[in-house]
PDBQT receptor file of N, H, CA, C and O in Angstrom, charges set to zero:
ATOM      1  N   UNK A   1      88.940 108.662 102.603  1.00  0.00    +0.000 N 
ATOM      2  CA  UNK A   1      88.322 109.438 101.517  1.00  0.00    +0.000 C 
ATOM      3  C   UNK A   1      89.259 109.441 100.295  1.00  0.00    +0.000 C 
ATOM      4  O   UNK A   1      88.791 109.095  99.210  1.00  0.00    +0.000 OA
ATOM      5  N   UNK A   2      90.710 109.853 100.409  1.00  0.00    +0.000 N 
ATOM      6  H   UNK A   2      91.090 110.134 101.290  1.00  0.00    +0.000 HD
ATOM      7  CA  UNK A   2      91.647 109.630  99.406  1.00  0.00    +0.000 C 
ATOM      8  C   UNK A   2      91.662 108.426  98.874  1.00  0.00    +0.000 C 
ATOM      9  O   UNK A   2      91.887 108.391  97.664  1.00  0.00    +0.000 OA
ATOM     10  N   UNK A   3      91.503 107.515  99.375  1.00  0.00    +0.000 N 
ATOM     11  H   UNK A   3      91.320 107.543 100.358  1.00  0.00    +0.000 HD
ATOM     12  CA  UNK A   3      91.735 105.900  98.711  1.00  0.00    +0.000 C 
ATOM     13  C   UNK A   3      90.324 105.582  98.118  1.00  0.00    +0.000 C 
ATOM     14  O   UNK A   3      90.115 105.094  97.007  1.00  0.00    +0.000 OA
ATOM     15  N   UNK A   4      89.313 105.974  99.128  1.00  0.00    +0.000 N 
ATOM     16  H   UNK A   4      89.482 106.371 100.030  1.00  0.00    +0.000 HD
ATOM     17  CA  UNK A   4      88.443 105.364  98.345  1.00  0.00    +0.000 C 
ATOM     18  C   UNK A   4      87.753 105.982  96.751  1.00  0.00    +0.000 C 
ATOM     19  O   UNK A   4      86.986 105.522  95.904  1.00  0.00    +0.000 OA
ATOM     20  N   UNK A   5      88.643 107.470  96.966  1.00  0.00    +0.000 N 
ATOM     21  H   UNK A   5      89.266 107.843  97.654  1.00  0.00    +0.000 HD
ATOM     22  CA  UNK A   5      88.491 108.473  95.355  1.00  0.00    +0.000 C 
ATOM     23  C   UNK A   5      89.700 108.047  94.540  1.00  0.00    +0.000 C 
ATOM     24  O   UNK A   5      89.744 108.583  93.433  1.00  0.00    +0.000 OA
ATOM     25  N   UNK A   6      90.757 107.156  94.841  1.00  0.00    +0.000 N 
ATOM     26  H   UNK A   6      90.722 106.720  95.741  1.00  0.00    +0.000 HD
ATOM     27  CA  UNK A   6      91.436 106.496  93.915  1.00  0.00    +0.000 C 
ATOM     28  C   UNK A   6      90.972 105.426  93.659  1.00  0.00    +0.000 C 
ATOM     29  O   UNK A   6      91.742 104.873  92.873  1.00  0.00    +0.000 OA
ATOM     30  N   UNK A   7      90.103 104.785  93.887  1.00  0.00    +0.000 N 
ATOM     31  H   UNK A   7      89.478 105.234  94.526  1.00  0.00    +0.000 HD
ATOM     32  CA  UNK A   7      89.747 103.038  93.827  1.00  0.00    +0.000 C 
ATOM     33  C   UNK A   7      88.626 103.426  92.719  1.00  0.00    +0.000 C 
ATOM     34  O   UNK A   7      88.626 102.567  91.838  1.00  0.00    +0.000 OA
ATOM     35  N   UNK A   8      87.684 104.433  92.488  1.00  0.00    +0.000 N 
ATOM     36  H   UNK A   8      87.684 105.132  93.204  1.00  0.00    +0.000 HD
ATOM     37  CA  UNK A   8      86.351 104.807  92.069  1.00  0.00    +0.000 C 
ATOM     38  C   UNK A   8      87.323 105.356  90.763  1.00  0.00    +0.000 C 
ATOM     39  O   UNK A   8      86.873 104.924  89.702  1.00  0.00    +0.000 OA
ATOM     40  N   UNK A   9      88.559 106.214  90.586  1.00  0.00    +0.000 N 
ATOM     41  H   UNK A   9      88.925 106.565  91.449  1.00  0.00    +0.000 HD
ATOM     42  CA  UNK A   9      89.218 106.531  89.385  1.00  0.00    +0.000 C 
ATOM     43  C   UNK A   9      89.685 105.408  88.855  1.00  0.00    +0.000 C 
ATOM     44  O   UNK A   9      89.504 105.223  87.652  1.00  0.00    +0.000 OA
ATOM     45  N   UNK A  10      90.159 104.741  89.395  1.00  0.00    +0.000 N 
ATOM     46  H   UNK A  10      90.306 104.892  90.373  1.00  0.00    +0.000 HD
ATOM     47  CA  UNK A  10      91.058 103.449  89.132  1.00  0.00    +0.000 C 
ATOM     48  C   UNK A  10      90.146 102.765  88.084  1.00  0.00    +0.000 C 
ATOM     49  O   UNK A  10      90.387 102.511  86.904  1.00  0.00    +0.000 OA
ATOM     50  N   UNK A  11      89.099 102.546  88.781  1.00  0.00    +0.000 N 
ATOM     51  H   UNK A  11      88.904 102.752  89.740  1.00  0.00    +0.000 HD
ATOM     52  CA  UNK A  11      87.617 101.986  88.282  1.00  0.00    +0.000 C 
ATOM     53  C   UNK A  11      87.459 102.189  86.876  1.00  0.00    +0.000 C 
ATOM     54  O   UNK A  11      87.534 101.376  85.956  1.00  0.00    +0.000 OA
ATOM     55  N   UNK A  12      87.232 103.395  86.872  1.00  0.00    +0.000 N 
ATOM     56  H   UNK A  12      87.171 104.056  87.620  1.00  0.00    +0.000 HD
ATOM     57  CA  UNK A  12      86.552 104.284  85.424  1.00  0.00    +0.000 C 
ATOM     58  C   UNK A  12      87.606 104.534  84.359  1.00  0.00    +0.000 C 
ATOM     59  O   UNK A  12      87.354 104.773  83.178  1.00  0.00    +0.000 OA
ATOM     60  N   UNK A  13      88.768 104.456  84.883  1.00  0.00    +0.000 N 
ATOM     61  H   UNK A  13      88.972 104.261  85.843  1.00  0.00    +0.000 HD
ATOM     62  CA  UNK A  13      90.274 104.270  84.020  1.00  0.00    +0.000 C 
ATOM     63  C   UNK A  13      90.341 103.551  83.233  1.00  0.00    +0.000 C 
ATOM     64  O   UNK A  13      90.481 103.814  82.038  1.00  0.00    +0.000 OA
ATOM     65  N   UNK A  14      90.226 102.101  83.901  1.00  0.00    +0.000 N 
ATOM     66  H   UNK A  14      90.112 101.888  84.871  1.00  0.00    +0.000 HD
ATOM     67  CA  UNK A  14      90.402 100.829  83.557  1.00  0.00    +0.000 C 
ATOM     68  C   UNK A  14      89.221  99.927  82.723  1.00  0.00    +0.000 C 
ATOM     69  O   UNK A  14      89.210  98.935  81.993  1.00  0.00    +0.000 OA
ATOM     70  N   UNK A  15      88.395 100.732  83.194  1.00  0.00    +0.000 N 
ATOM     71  H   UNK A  15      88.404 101.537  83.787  1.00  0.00    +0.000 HD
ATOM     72  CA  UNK A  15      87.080 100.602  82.321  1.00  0.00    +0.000 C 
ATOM     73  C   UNK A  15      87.162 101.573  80.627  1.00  0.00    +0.000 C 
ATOM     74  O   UNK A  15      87.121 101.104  79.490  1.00  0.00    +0.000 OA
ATOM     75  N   UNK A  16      87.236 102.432  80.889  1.00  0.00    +0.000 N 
ATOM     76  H   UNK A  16      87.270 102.813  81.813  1.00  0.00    +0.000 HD
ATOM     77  CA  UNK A  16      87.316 103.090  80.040  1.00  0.00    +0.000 C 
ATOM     78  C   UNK A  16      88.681 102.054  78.644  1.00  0.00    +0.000 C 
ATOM     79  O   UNK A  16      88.968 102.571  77.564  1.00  0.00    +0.000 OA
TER      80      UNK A  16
C-alpha cells in the first residue's frame, strides 16, 4: 500500500 501510494505521487509529481 505504501509503495504503491508513492509510485501514484511520484506519477503526478513528475507530471506535473
Amino acid at each position: 500500500m505504501l509503495k504503491k501510494s508513492s509510485e501514484e505521487k511520484g506519477i503526478q509529481r513528475g507530471e506535473t
